[in-house]
C-alpha positions in Angstrom: -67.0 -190.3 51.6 -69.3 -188.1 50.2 -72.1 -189.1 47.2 -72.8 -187.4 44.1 -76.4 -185.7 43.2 -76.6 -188.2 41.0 -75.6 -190.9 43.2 -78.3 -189.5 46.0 -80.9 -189.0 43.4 -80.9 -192.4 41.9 -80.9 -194.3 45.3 -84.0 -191.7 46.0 -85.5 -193.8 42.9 -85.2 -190.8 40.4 -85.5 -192.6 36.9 -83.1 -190.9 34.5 -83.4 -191.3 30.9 -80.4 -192.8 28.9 -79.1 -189.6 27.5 -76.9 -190.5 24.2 -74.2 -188.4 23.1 -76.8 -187.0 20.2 -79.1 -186.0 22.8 -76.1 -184.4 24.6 -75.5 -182.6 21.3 -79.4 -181.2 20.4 -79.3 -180.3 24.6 -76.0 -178.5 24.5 -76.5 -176.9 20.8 -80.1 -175.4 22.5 -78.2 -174.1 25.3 -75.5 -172.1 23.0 -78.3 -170.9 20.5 -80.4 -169.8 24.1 -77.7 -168.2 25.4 -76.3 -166.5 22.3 -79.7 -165.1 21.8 -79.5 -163.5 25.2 -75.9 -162.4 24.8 -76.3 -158.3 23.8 -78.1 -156.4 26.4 -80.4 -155.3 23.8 -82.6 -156.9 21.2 -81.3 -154.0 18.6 -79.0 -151.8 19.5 -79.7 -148.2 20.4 -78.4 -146.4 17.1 -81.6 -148.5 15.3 -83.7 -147.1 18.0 -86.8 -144.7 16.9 -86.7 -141.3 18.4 -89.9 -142.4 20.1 -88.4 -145.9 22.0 -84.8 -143.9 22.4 -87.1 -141.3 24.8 -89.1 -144.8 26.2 -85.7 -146.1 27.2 -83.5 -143.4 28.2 -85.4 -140.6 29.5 -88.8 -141.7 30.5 -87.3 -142.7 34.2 -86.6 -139.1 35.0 -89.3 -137.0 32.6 -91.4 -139.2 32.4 -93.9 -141.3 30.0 -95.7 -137.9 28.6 -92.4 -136.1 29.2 -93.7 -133.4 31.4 -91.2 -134.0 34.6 -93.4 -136.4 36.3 -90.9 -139.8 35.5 -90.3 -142.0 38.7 -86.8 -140.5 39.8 -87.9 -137.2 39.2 -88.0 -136.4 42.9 -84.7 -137.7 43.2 -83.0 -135.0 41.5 -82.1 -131.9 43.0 -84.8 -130.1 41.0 -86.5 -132.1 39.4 -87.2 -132.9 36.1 -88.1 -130.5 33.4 -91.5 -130.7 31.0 -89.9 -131.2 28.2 -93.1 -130.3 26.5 -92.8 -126.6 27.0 -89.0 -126.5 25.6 -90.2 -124.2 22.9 -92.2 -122.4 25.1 -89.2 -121.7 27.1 -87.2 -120.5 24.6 -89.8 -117.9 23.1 -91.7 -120.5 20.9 -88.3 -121.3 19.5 -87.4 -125.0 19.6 -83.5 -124.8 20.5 -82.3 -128.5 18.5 -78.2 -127.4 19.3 -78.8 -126.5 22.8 -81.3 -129.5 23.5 -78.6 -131.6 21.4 -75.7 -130.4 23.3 -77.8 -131.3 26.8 -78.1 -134.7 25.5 -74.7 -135.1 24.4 -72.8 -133.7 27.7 -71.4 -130.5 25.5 -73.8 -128.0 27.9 -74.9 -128.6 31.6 -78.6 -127.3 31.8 -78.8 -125.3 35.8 -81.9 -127.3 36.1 -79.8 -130.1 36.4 -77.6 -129.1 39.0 -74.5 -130.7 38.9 -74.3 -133.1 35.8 -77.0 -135.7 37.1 -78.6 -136.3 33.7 -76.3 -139.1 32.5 -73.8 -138.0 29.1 -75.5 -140.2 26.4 -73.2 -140.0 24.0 -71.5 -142.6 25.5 -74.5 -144.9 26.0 -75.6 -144.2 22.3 -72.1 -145.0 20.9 -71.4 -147.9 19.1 -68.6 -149.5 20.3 -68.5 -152.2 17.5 -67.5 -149.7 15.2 -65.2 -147.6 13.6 -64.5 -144.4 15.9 -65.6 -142.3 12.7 -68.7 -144.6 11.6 -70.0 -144.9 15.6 -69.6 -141.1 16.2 -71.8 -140.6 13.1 -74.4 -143.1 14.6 -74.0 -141.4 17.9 -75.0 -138.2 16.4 -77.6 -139.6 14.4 -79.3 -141.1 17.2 -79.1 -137.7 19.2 -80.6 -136.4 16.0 -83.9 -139.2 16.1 -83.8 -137.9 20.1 -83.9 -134.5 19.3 -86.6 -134.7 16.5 -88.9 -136.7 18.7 -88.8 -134.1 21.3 -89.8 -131.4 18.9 -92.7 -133.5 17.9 -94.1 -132.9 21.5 -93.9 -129.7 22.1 -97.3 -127.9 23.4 -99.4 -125.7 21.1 -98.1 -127.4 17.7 -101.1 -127.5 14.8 -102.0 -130.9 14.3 -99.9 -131.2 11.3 -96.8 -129.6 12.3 -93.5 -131.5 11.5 -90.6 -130.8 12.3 -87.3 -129.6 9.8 
């Protein structure tokens, strides 16, 4: 009844090389290796991430690239997103780390928020190919790289301010 591709293609004259089982095997060995490389959603996982690359990936969309509210969903939430540059200034030149930490960990819904739209990262930033003690220590450890980076930017810091 019906014809294979390969049946159509080679009365279409398509030429097809004698494939060997050790071609097969370098072919299919490629394929694996490929696809094994592209297997984990991310090149490294988030708990190696940088303070600097966690903010790229996980909070630029919303705050933004400078982090001042101006990120491409911004107008999506109900008000906004904050400039997470003037933190300190908020907060009476005082940067709040537990407060900011507990924001980012799902521990304190911020008003400016509304109702819980910022997502709970916790989650996202724990490692679930570890032990429950060992992955809630890189969770917090990643919230810590977070939370150091966004003390970093804070307006009206001298030059060679670091943080504690």
């Amino acid at each position: 009844m019906g014809m294979s591709a390969v049946s159509l293609l080679k009365r279409s004259g398509w030429v097809f090389p004698e494939l060997r089982p050790p071609l097969l095997f370098l072919i299919g060995g490629g394929v694996l290796l490929l696809s094994a490389c592209a297997a984990s959603q991310y090149s490294i996982q988030p708990h190696e991430y940088s303070g600097v690359r966690l903010y790229q990936t996980f909070c630029a969309s919303c705050h933004g690239l400078t982090a001042r509210g101006d990120g491409p969903l911004a107008p999506l939430l109900k008000a906004g997103a904050p400039d997470l540059t003037r933190i300190s200034e908020r907060n009476g030149g005082t940067f709040p780390r537990e407060e900011v930490r507990k924001i980012i960990d799902g521990r304190s819904e911020h008003a400016r928020h509304g109702s819980r739209t910022m997502p709970v990262w916790a989650f996202e930033f724990y490692p679930d190919h570890m032990s429950d003690r060992r992955a809630r220590l890189e969770a917090e450890a990643t919230i810590d790289r977070l939370v150091n980076y966004l003390e970093t930017i804070q307006r009206g810091q001298p030059d060679n301010w670091r943080p504690e």
